[in-house]
C-alpha positions as CSV (number, residue, x, y, z in Angstrom):
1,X,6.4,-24.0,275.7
2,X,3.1,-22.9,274.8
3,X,1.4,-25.8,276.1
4,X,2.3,-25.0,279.6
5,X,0.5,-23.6,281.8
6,X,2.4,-22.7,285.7
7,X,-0.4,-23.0,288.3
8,X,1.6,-21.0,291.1
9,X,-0.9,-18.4,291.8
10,X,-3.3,-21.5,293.2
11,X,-1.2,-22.6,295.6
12,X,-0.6,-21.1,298.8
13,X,2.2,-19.0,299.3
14,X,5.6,-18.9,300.4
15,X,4.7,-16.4,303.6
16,X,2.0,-19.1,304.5
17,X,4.6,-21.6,304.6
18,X,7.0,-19.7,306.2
19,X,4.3,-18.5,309.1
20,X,3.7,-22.1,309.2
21,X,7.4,-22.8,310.1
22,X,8.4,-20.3,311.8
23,X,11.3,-19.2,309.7
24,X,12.5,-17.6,306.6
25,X,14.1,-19.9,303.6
26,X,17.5,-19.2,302.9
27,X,19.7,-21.0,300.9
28,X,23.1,-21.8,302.6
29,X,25.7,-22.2,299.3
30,X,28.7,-23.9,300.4
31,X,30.9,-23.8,298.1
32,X,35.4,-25.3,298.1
33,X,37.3,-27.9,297.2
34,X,36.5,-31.6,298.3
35,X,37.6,-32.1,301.3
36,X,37.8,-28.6,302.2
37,X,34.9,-29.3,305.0
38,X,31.5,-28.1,302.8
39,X,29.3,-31.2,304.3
40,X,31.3,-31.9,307.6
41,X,30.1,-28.0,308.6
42,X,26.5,-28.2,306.7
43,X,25.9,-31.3,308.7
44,X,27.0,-29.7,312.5
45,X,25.0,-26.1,311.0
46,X,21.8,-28.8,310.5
47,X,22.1,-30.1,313.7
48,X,22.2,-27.1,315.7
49,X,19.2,-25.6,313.6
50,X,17.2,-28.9,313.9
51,X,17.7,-28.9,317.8
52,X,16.5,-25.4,317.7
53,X,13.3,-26.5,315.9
54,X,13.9,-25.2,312.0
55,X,13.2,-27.4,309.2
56,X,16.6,-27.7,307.0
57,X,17.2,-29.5,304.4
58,X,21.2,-30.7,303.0
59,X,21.8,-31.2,298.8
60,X,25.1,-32.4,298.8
61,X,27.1,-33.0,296.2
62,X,27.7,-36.8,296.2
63,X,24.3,-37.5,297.2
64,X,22.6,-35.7,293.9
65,X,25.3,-37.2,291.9
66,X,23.7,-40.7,292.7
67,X,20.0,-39.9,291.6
68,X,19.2,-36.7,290.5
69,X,22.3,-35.8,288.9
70,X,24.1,-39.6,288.3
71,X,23.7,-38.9,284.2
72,X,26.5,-35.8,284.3
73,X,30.1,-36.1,284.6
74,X,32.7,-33.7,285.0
75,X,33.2,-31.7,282.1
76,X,32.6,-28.4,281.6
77,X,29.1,-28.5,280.1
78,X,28.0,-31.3,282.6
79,X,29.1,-29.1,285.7
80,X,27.0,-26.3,284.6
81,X,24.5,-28.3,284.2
82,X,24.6,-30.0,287.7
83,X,24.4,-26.9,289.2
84,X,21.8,-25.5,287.3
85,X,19.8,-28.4,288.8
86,X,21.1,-27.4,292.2
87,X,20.0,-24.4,291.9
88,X,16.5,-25.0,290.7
89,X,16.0,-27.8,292.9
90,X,17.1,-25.2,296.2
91,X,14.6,-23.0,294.6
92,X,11.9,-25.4,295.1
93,X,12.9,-26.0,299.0
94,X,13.5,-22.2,299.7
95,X,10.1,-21.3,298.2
96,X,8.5,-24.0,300.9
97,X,10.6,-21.6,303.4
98,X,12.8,-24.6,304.0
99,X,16.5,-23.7,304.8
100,X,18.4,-25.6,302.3
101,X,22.1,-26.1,303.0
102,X,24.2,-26.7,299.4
103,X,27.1,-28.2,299.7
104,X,28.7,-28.5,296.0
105,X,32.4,-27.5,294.9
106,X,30.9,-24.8,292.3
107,X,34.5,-24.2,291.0
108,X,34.1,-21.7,288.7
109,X,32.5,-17.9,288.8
110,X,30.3,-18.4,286.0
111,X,28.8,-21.3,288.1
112,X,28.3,-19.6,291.0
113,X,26.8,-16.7,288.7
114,X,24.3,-19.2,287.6
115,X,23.0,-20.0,290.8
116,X,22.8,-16.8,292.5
117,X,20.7,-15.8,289.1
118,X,18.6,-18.6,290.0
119,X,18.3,-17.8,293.3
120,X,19.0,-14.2,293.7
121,X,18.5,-12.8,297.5
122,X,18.3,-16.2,298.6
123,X,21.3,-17.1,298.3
124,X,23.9,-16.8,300.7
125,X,27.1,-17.7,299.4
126,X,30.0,-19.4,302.2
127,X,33.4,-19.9,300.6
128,X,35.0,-22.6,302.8
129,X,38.7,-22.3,302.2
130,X,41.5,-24.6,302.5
131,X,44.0,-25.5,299.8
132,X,45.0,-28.1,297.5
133,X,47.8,-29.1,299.9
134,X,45.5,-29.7,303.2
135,X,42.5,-31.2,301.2
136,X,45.2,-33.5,300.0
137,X,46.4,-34.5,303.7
138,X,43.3,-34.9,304.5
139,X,41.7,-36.9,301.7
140,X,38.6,-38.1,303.6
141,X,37.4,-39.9,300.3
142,X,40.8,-41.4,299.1
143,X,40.1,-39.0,296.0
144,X,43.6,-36.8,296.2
145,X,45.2,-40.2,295.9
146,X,43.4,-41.4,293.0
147,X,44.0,-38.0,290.8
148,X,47.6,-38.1,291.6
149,X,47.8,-41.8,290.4
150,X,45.8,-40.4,287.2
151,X,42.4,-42.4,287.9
152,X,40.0,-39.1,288.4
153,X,39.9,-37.0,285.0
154,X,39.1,-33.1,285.8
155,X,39.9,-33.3,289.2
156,X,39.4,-30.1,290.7
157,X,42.4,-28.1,291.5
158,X,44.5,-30.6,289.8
159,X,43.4,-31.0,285.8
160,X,40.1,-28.6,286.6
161,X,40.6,-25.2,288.4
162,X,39.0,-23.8,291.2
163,X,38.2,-19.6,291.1
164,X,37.5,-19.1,294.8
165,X,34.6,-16.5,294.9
166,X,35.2,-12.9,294.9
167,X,32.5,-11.4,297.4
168,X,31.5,-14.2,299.2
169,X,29.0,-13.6,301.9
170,X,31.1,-15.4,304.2
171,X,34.4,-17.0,304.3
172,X,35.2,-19.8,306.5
173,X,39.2,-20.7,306.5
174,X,39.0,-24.5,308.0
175,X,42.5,-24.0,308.1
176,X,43.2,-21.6,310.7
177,X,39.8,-22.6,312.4
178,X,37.9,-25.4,313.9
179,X,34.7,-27.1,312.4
180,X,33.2,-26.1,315.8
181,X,33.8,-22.4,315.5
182,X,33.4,-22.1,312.0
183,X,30.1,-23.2,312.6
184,X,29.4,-21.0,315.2
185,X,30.5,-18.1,312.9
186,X,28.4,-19.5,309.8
187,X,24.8,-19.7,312.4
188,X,26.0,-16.1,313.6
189,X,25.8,-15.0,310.0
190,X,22.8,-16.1,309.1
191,X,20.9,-15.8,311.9
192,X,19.1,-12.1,311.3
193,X,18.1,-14.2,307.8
194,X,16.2,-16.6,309.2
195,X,13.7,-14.2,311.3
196,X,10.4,-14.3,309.5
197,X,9.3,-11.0,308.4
C-alpha cells in the first residue's frame, strides 16, 4: 500500500457539494427479505424527492448483481463481500452529498455491522418487514417458487437465515401498511437529515 497516495485533500469538499445541491447525503439502507417491498418503496421515496428537486440515487440489489457485483454468489463469504462493495460504493455517492437509497436484503447483523462501520452517521438503517409467508404470496420475481422446487441454493429465509435488525432506525411493516404510507412515514423520518447544515 505504500505506493498509494489518496489525493482527497485536493478536491473540493463534501460541504461544497452539498451547498451546491441543496441538501445533506444520507444513505437510506433498506434492508428485508425479497419481496418484502425494499425497491418498490426506494423507488416511490425517489420520486417524491426528485419532484422536490434532490438529487438521489438507487443501488439496488439485482441491479449491482449484474455489473459491479455479477462475480459473487450467495455464500457466506460472497455476501459480505457484496455488501462491503455496497457500502463503499454509497460512500462515494454520500460524500458527493448525493442521497443514495440501498436496497439490499443484508440478512445478517454482522452485515449490516459492516456497513454502518463503513458508513457510520450516514447511514440510516429502514428494516422493511414482512415474512417468509407474504413474500412468498407475493413472489414478484417467481423466486419463492423456484427455492421451494429446490432451484435457488441459500435462499434467504429458506436454506439462509434472515436476523431482522435490532435497533433499526426505522421499521416499516408492509404488512399492516400500504407502500403509500410507508413511504410517507420513511420521507417523514428523514426529512430533518436532509437539511444542509
Amino acid at each position: 500500500m505504500s505506493n498509494i497516495h489518496p489525493e482527497f485533500h485536493r478536491f473540493l469538499t463534501r460541504k461544497d457539494k452539498e451547498i451546491l445541491l441543496g441538501q445533506r447525503g444520507l444513505v437510506i439502507w433498506m434492508c428485508g427479505l425479497s419481496g418484502s417491498g425494499k425497491s418498490t418503496i426506494a423507488n416511490a421515496a425517489e420520486r417524491v424527492l426528485h419532484q422536490q428537486g434532490r438529487m438521489t440515487t438507487i443501488l439496488d440489489g439485482d441491479n449491482l448483481r449484474t455489473g459491479l457485483n455479477a462475480n459473487l454468489t450467495f455464500t457466506d463469504e460472497d455476501r459480505l463481500e457484496n455488501i462491503r462493495r455496497f457500502a463503499e460504493t454509497a460512500k462515494l455517492f454520500v460524500s458527493q452529498g448525493i442521497i443514495t437509497f440501498v436496497s439490499a436484503i443484508t440478512p445478517r447483523g454482522e452485515l449490516r455491522d459492516l456497513a454502518r462501520g463503513i458508513l457510520g452517521e450516514d447511514l440510516f438503517e429502514v428494516y422493511i418487514q414482512a415474512s417468509y409467508e407474504a413474500c412468498e404470496k407475493r413472489d414478484v420475481k417467481g423466486l419463492y417458487a423456484k427455492a421451494a422446487r429446490g432451484e435457488i441454493a441459500n435462499f434467504t429465509g429458506k436454506d439462509s437465515g434472515f436476523e431482522p435488525p435490532l435497533n433499526p432506525d426505522l421499521t416499516l411493516d408492509t404488512e399492516a401498511t400500504s407502500i403509500e404510507d410507508a413511504t410517507f412515514e420513511l420521507l417523514e423520518a428523514i426529512r430533518d437529515r436532509l437539511t444542509p447544515v
